[in-house]
N, C-alpha and C positions, 0 to 999 in steps of 0.2 A: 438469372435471378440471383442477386447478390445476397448475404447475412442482412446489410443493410436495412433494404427494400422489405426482405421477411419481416423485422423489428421495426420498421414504419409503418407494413400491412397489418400488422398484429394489434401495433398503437390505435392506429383508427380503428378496427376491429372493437375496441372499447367502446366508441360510440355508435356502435350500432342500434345500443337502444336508443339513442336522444335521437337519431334519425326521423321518427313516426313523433316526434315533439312539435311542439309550436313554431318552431323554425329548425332545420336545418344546418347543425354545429361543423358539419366536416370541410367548410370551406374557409371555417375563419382562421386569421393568421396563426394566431398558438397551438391549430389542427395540422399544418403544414410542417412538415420535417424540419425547413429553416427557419419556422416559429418555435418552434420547440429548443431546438439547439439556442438561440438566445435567449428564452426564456431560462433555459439553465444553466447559462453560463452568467445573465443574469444574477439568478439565484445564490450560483458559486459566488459568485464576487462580494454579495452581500454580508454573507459567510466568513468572508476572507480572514477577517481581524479576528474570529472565533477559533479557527482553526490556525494561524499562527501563534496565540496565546497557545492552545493545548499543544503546540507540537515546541514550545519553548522548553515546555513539562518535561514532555516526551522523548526529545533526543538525550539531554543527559540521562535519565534513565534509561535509556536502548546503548548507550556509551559505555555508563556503569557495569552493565550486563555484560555488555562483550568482552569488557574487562575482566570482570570476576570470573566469567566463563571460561575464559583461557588460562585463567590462574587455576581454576578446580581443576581444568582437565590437565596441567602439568605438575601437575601434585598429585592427582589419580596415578597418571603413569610413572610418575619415580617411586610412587608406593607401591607400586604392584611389580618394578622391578627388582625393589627390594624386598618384597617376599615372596620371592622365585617365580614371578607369573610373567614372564616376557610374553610367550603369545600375545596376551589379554591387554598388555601394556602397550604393543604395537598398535593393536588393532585404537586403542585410545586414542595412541599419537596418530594413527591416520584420518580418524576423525577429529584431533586439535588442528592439524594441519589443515581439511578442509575444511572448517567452519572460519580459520582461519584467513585462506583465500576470499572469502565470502565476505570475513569483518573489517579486512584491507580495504576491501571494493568499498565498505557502506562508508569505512572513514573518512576515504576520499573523497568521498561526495557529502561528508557529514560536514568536514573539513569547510568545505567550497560556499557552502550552505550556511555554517556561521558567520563567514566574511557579509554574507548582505544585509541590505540594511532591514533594523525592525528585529532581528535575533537576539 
């Protein structure tokens, strides 16, 4: 028994009540797993131009962020090594460092992302 098969028994599971109804819902096509996936995939697409517009919004400010964020956190650390706190400073820079691995990763794909058409 798959995750899958669980989350499709669960779906029809919902119409158990319309079951003792005037007809019998769990045969029709949109009851069917491969009804359902196009039904919302369907849906997504409809969707599409709403969710590109907010996500036009959205990456420069997630861009912005990553920027500014890296600029506090090396500023945090040169302050704090200039007032005797190296510990505290390190432990900053190994957290600039990894959020940094992290905001490389999304550029490049933020990057890749601008190029298509419609951004």
């Amino acid at each position: 028994l798959s995750w899958e098969q669980i989350v499709d028994f669960a779906f029809l599971a919902d119409f158990d009540l319309l079951r003792d109804g005037r007809e019998d819902i769990r045969d029709e096509l949109w009851a069917q797993p491969a009804g359902r996936v196009a039904m919302d995939q369907h849906f997504k697409l409809l969707r599409a131009d709403e969710e590109i517009t907010r996500l036009n919004l959205e990456i420069p400010r997630l861009v912005t962020h990553m920027r500014d964020e890296d600029a506090f956190l090396i500023y945090q650390e040169r302050r704090l090594v200039r007032e005797g706190n190296p510990a505290l400073a390190h432990q900053v820079g190994v957290h600039r460092m990894e959020r940094g691995r992290f905001n490389r990763l999304h550029m490049e794909r933020l990057v890749k992302l601008s190029k298509e058409p419609g951004f």
